[in-house]
Residue frames relative to the residue before (quaternion, step in Angstrom):
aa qw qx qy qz dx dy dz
X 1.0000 0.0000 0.0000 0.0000 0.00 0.00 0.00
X 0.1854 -0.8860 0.4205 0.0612 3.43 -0.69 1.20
X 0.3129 -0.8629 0.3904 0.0717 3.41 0.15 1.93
X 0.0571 -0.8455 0.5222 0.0954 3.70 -0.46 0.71
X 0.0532 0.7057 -0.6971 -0.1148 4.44 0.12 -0.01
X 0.7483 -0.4861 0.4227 0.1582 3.17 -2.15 0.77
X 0.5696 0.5537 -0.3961 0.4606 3.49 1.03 -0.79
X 0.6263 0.7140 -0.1843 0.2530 3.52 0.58 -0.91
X 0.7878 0.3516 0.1348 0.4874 2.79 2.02 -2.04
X 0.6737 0.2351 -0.2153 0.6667 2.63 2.31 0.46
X 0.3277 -0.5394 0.7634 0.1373 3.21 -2.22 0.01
X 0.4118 -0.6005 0.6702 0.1434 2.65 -1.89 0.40
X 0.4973 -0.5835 0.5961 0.2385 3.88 -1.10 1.27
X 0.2130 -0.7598 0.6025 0.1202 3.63 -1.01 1.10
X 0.6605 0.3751 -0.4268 0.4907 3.58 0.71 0.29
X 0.7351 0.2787 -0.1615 0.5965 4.16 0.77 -0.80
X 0.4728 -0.7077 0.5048 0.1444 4.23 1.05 0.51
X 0.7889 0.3844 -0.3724 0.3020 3.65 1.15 -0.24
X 0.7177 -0.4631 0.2645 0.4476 3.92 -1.24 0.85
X 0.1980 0.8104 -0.5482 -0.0586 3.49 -1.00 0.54
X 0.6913 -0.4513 0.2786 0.4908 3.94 -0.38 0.19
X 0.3942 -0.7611 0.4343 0.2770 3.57 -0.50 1.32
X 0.5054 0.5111 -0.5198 0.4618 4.15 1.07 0.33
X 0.7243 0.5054 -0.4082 0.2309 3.78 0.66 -0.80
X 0.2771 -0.6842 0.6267 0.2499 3.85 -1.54 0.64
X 0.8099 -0.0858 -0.2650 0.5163 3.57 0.66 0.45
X 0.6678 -0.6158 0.3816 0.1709 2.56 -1.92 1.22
X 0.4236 -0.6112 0.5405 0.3934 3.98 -0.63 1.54
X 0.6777 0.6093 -0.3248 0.2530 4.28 0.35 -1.05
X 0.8172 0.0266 -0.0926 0.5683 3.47 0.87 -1.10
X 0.4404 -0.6671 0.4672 0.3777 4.09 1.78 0.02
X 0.4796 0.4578 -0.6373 0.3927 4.39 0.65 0.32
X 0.6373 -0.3449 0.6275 0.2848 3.30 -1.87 0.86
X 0.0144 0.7182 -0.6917 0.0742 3.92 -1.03 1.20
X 0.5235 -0.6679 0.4089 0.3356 3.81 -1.01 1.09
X 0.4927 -0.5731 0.5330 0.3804 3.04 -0.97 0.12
X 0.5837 -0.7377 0.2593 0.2186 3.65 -1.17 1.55
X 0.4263 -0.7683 0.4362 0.1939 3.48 -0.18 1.18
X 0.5119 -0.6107 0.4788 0.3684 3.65 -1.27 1.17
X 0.6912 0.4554 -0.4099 0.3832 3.79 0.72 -0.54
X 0.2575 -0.8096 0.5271 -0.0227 3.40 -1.22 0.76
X 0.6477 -0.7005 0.2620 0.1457 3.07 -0.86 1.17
X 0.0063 -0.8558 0.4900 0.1655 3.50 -0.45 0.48
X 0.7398 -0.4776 0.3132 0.3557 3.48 -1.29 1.30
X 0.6739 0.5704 -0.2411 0.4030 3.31 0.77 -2.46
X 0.9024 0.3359 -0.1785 0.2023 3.13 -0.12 -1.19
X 0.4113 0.6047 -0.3935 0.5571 3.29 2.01 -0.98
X 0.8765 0.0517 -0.2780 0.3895 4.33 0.24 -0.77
X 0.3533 0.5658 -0.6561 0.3529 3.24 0.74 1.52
X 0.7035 0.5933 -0.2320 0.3152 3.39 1.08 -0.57
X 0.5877 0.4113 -0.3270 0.6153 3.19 1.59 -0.71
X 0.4773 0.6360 -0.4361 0.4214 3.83 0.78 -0.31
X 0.7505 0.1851 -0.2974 0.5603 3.63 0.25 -0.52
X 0.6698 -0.0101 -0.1260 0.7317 4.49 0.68 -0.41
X 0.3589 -0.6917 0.6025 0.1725 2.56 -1.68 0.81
X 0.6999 0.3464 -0.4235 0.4590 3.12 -0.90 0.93
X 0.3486 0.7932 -0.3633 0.3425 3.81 1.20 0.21
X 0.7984 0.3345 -0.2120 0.4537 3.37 1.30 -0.97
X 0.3765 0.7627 -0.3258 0.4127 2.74 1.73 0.38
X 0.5424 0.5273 -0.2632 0.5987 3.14 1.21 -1.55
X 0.7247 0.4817 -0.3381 0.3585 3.31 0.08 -1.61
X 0.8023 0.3779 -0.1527 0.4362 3.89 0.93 -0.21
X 0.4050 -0.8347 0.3177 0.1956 3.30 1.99 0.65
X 0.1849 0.6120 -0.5317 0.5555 2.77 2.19 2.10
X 0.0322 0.8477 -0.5286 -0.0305 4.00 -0.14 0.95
X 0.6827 0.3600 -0.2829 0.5695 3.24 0.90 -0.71
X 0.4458 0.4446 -0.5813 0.5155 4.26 0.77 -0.10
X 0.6374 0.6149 -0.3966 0.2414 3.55 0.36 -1.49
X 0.6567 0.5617 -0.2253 0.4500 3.41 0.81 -1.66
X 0.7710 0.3724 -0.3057 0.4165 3.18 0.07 -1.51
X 0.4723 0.6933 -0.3585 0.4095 3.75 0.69 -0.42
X 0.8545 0.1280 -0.1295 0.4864 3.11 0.05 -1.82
X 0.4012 0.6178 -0.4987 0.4568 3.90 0.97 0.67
X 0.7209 0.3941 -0.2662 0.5041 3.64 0.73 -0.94
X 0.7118 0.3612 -0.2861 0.5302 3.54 0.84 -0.24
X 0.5452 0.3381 -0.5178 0.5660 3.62 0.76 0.83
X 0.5671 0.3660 -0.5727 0.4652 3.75 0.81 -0.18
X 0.8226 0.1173 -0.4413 0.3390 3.69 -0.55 -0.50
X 0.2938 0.5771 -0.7163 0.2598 3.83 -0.03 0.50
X 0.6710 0.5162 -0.3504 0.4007 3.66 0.97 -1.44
X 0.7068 0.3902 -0.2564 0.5315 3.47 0.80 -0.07
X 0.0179 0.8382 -0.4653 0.2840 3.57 0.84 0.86
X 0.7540 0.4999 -0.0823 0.4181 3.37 0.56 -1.55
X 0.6900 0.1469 -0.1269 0.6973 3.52 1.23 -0.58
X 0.7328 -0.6187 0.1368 0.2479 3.51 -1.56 1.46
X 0.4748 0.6751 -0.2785 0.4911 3.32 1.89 -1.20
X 0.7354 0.1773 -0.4498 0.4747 4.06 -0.03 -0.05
X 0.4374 0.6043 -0.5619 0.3575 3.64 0.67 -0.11
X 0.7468 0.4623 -0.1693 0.4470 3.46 0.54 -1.42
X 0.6209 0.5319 -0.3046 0.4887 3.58 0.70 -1.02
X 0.6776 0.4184 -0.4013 0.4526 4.18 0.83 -1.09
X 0.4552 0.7609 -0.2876 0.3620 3.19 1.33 -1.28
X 0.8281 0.2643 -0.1830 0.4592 3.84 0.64 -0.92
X 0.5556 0.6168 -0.3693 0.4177 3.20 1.42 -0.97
X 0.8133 0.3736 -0.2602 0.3624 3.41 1.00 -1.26
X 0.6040 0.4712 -0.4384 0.4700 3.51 1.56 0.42
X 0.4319 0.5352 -0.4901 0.5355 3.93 1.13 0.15
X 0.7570 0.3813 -0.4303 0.3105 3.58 0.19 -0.71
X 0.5676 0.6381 -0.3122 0.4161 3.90 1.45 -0.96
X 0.5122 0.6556 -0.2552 0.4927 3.46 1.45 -1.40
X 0.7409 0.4538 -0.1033 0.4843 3.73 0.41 -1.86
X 0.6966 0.4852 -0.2624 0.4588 3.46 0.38 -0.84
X 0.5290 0.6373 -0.2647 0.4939 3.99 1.42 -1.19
X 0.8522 0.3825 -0.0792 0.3481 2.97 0.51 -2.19
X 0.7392 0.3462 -0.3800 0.4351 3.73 1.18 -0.83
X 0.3442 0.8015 -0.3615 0.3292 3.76 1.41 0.02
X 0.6344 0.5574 -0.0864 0.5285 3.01 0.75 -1.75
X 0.8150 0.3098 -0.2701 0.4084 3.71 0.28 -1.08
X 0.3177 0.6653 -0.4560 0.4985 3.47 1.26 0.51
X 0.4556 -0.7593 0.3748 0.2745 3.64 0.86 -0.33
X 0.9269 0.2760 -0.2539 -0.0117 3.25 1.01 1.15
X 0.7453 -0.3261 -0.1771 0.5539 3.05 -1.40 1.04
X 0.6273 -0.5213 0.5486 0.1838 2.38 -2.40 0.99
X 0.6078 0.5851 -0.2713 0.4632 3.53 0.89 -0.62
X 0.5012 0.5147 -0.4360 0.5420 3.73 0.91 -0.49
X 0.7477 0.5701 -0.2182 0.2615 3.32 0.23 -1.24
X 0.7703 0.3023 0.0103 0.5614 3.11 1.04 -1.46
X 0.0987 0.6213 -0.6687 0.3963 3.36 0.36 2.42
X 0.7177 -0.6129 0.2660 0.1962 2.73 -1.68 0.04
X 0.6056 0.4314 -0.3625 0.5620 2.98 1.88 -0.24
X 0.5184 0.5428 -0.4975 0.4349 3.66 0.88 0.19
X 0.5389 0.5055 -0.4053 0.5383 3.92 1.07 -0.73
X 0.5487 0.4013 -0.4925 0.5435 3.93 0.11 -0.58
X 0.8621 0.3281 -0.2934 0.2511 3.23 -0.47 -1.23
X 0.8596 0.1531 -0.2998 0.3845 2.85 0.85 0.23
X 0.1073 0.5039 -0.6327 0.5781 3.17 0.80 2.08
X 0.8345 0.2115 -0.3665 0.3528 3.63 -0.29 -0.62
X 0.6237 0.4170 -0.4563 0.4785 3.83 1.00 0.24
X 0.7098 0.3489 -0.4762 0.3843 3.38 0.96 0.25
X 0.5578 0.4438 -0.4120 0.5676 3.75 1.23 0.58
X 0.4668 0.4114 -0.4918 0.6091 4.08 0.71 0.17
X 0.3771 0.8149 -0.2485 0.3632 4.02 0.65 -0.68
X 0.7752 0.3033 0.1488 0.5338 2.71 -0.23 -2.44
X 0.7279 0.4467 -0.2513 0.4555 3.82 0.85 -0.55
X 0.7184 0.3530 -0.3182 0.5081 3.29 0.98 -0.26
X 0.4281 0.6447 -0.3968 0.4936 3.63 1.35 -0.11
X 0.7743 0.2978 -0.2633 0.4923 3.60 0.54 -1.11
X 0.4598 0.6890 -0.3479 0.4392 3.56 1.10 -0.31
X 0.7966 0.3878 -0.1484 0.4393 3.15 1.05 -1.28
X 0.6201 0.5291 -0.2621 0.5166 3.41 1.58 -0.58
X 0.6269 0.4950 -0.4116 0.4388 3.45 0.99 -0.33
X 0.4372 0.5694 -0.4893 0.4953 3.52 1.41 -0.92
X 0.7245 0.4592 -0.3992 0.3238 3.50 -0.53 -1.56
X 0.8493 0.3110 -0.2088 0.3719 3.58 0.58 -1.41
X 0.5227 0.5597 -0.5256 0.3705 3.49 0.73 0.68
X 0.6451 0.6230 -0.2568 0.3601 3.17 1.53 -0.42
X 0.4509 0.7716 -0.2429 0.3771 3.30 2.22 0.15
X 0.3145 -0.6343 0.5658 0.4227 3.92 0.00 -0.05
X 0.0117 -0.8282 0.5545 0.0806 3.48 -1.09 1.00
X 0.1056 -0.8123 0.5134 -0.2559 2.95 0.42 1.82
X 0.7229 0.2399 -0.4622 0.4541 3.84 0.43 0.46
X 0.1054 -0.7046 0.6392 0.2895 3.59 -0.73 -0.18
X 0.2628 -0.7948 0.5409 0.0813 3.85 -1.19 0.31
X 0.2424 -0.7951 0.4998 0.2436 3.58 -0.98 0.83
X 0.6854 -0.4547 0.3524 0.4465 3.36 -1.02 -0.49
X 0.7716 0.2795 -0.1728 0.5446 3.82 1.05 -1.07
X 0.7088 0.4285 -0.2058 0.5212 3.86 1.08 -0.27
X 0.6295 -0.5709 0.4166 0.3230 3.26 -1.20 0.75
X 0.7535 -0.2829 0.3660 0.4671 3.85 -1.07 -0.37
X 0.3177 0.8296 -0.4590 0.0143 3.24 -1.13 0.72
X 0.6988 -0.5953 0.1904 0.3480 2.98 -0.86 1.91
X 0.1613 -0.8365 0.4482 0.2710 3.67 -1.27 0.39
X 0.8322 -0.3647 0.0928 0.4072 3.23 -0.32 0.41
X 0.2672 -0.8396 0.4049 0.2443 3.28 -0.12 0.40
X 0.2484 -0.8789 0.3166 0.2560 4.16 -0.29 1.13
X 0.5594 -0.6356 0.2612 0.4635 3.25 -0.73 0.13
X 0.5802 -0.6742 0.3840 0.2478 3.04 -0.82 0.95
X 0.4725 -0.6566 0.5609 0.1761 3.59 -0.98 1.67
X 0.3725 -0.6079 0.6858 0.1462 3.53 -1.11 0.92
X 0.2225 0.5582 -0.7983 0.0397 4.44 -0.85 -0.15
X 0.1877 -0.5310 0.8051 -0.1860 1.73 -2.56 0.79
X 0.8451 -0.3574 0.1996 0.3439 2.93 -1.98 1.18
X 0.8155 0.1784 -0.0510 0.5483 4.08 -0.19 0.50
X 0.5127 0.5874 -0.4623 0.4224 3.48 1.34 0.34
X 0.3437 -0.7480 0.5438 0.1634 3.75 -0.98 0.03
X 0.0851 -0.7589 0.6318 0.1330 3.86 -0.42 1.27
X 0.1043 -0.7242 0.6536 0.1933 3.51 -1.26 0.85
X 0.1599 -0.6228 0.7640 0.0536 3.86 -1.38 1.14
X 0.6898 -0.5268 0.3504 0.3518 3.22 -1.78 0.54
X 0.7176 0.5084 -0.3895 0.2736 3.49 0.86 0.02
X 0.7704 -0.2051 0.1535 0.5838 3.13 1.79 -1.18
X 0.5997 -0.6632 0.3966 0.2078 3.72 -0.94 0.44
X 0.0031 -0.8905 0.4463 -0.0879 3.32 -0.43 1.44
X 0.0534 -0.9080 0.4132 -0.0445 3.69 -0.24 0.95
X 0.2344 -0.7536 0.6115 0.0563 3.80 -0.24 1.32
X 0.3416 -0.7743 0.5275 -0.0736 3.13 -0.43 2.31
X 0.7899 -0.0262 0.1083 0.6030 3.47 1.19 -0.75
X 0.0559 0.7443 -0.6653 -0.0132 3.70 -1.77 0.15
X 0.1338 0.7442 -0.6106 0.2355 3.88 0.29 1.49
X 0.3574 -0.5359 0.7356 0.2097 3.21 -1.82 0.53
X 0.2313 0.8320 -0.4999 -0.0668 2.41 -1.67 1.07
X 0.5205 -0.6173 0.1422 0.5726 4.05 -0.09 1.32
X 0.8874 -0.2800 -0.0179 0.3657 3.94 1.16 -0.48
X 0.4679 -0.7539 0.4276 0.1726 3.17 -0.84 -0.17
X 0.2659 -0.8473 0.4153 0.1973 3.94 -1.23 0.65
X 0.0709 0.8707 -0.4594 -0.1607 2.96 -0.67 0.90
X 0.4383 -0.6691 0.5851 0.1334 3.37 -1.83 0.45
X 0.2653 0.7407 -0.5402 0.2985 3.27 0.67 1.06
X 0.7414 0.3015 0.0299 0.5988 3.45 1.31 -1.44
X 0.4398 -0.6872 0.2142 0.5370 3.21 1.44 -0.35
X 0.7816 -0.3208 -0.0177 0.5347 3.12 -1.16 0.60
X 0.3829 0.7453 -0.5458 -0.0059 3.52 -1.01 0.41
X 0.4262 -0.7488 0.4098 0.2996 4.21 -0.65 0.46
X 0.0083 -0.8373 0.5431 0.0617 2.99 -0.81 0.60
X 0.4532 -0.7336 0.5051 0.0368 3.50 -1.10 1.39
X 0.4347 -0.6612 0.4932 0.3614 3.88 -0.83 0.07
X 0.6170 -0.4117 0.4849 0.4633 3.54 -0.84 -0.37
X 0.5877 -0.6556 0.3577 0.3111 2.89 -1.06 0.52
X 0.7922 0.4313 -0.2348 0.3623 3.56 -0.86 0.69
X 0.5397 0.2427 -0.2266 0.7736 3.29 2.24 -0.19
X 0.4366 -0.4086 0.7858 0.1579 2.95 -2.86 0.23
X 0.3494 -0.5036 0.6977 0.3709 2.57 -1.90 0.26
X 0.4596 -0.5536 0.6902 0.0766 2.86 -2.35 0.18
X 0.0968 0.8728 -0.4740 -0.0639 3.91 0.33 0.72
X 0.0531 -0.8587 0.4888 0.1449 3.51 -0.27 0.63
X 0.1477 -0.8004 0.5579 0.1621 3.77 -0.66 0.50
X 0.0134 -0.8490 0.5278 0.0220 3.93 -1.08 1.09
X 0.1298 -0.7754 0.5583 0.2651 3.67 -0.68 0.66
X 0.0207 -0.7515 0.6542 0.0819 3.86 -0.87 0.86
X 0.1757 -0.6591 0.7299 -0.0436 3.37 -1.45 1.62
X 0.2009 -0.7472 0.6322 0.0405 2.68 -1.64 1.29
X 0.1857 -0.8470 0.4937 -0.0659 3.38 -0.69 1.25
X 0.7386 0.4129 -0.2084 0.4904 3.47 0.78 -1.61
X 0.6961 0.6314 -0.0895 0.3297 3.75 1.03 -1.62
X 0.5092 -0.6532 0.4598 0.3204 3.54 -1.02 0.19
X 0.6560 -0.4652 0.0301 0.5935 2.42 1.98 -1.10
X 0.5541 -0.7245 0.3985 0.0964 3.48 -0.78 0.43
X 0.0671 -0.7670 0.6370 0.0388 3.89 -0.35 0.25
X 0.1537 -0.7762 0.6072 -0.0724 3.11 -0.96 1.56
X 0.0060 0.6507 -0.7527 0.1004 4.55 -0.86 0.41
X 0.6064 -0.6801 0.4116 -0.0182 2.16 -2.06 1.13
X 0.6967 0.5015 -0.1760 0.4818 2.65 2.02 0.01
X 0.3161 0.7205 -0.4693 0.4009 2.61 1.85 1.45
X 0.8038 0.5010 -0.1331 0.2919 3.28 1.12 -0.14
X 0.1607 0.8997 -0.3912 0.1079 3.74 -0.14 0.22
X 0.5463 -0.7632 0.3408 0.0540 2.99 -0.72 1.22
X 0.0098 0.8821 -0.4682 -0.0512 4.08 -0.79 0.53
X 0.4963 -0.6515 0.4978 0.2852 3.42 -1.16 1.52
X 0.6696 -0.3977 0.4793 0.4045 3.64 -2.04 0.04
X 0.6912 0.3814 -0.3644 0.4940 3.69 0.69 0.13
X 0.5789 -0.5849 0.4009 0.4025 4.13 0.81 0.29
X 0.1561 0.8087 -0.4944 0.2779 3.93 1.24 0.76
X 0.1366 0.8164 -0.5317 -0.1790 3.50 -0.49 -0.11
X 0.0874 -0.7541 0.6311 0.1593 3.90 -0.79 0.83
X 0.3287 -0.7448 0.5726 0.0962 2.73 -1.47 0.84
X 0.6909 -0.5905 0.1812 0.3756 3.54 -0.91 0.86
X 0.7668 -0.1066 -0.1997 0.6006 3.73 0.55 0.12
X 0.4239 -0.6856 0.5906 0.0396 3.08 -1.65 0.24
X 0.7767 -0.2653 -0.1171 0.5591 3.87 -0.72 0.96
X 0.7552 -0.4691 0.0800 0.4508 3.30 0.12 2.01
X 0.3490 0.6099 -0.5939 0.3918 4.00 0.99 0.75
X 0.0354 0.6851 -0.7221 0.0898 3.58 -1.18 0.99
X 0.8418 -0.3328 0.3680 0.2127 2.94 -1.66 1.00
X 0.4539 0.7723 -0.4342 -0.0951 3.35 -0.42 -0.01
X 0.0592 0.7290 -0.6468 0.2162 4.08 1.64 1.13
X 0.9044 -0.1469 0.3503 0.1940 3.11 -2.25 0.06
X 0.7302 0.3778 0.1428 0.5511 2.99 0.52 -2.06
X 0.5566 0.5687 -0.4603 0.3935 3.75 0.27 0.36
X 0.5240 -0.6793 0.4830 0.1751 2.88 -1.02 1.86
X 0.5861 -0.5888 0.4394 0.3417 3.93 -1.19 0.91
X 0.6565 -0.3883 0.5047 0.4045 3.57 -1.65 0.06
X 0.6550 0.0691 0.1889 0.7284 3.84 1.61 -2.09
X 0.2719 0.7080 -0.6488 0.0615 2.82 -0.90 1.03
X 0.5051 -0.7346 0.4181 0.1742 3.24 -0.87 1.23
X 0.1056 0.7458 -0.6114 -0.2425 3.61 -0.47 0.75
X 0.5482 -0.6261 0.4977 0.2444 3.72 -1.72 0.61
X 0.1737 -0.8407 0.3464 0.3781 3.52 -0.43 0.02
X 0.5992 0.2731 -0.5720 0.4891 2.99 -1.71 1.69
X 0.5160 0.5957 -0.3713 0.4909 3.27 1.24 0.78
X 0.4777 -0.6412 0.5940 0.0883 3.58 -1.83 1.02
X 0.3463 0.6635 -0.6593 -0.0715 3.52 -1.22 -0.01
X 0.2115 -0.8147 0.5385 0.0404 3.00 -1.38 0.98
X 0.2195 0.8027 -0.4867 0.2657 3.79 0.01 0.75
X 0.4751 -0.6854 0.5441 0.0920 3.26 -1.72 0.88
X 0.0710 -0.7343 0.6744 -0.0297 3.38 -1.31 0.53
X 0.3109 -0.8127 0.4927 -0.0145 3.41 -0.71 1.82
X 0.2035 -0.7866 0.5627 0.1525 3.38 -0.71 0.90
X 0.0420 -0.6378 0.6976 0.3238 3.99 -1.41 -0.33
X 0.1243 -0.6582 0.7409 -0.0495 3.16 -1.75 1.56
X 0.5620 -0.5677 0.5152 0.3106 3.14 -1.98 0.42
X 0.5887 -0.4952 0.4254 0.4767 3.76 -0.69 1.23
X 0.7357 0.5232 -0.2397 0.3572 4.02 0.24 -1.79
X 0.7245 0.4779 -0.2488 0.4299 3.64 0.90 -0.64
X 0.4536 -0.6738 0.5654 0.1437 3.62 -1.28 1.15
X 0.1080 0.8487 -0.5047 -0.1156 3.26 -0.05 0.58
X 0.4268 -0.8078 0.4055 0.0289 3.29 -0.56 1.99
X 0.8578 0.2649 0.0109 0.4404 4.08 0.94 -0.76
X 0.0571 -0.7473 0.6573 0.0795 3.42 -0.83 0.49
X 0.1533 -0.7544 0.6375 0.0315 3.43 -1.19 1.19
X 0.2855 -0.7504 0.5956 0.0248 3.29 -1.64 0.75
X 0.0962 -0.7745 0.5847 0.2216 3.42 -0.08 0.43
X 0.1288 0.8637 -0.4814 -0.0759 3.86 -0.37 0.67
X 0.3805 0.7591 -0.4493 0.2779 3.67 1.33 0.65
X 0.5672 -0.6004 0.4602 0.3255 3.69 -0.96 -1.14
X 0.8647 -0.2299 0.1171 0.4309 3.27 -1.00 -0.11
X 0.7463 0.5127 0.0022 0.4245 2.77 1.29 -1.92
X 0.7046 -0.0611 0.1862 0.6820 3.91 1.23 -0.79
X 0.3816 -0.6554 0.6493 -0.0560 2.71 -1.30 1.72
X 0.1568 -0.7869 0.5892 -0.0946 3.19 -1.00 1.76
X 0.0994 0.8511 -0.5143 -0.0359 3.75 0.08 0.66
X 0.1657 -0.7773 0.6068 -0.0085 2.78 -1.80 0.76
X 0.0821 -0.9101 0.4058 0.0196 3.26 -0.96 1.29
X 0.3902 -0.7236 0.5658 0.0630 3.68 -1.27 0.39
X 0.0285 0.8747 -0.4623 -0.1430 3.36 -0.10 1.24
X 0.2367 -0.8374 0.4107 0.2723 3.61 -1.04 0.33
């Protein structure tokens, strides 16, 4: 009696992922020319050992090219975002979709579950599911240092608030240090204008009835790999609780000295750069804020003048 099972009589399309007859060269679903189905088979283990160290590897390793690409594109975008908790978390999935994907389209290649499940394949995977677990808490501790820990807790009593310190006065030429990096407002002058050399050399005046406000900051990075600093961290308040923000029907700074939109700082690295304000001639303007938190919670700091 002559026993026949589907797996056998099909493949899987590597560009459209869906089952088709293992004689056909193109696929009736998406029409791309598909190889013909190779005697070598795929193994789970290795397809998500490979994406485990790059992602998108077991892709390749499964003759998934365009999954592969698009993968290891999205995981060079959030690397660039490294510095603030969201790409931590974002690589964090990308690189567990690809282990997941690589496992799952392996396997349907057809093979045996037993091959797989020896003993050096059980090690190996124990130690990617404890490298896992370590970079998970790794990553959660990132996230939660980034929390304000402002209660403290006992053993027999609920939460309770801690004290609250006294609040640090700064000033012009003073220096605020956050856990990422040191920032210091060197100056804050009005002035009627200013040149820029963006377009060449040309001056530029306020509207009528305001000044500018020019502030100048030096941020050092010490603690960080690194840090990313904009000008639109910053902004400025009158004696009545006003707040201006740094530009104003899409006019931006644009002198010599003008701090970036992003600007990466390295650590053991300086940047120094300005960030123009428009005020009303009539108005005292009493504060400079900083936003220096993250994605996740906004941590300000201020300078009074």
């Amino acid at each position: 009696m002559r026993t026949d099972t589907t797996q056998t009589r099909t493949k899987f399309c590597s560009n459209c992922g869906e089952q088709i007859d293992i004689r056909a060269e193109i696929c009736p679903h998406c029409g791309v020319r598909v190889a013909l189905q190779s005697s070598t088979k795929k193994s789970p283990t290795t397809a998500t050992i490979l994406s485990f160290f790059v992602i998108g590897l077991g892709q390749v390793y499964n003759n998934e090219y365009q999954k592969a690409l698009i993968m290891f594109v999205l995981a060079f975008v959030s690397l660039m975002f490294w510095s603030v908790s969201i790409g931590i978390i974002t690589s964090l999935v990308i690189w567990l979709w690809s282990m997941g994907d690589a496992w799952k389209v392996a396997k349907e290649t057809g093979w045996s579950t037993s091959a797989s499940a020896n003993p050096v394949n059980t090690v190996v995977g124990g130690i990617i599911l404890l490298i896992f677990i370590s970079v998970a808490i790794g990553a959660f501790v990132y996230v939660m240092e980034d929390v304000d820990e402002d209660t403290t807790t006992t053993p027999t009593s609920s939460p309770v608030k801690k004290p609250t310190p006294k609040a640090t006065s700064y000033r012009v030429g003073d220096t605020i240090s956050v856990s990422s990096h040191d920032i210091t407002l060197l100056s804050a002058d009005k002035e009627t204008h200013y040149l820029s050399t963006s377009y060449g050399t040309e001056i530029h005046v306020p509207p009528p009835g305001q000044t500018f406000l020019k502030i100048t900051v030096d941020v050092t990075n010490e603690k960080s790999s690194s840090v990313y600093v904009s000008y639109t961290d910053f902004n400025v308040e009158d004696s009545s609780g006003y707040r201006y923000d740094p530009y104003e029907e899409y006019i931006i700074y644009q002198g010599s000295d003008a701090l970036g939109a992003i600007q990466e700082v390295g650590q053991g690295q300086k940047v120094k750069g300005s960030v123009m304000f428009f005020v009303p001639k009539n108005v005292e303007i009493t504060k400079v804020n900083c936003d220096c938190g993250s994605i996740f919670r906004q941590k300000i700091v201020s300078w009074e003048l």
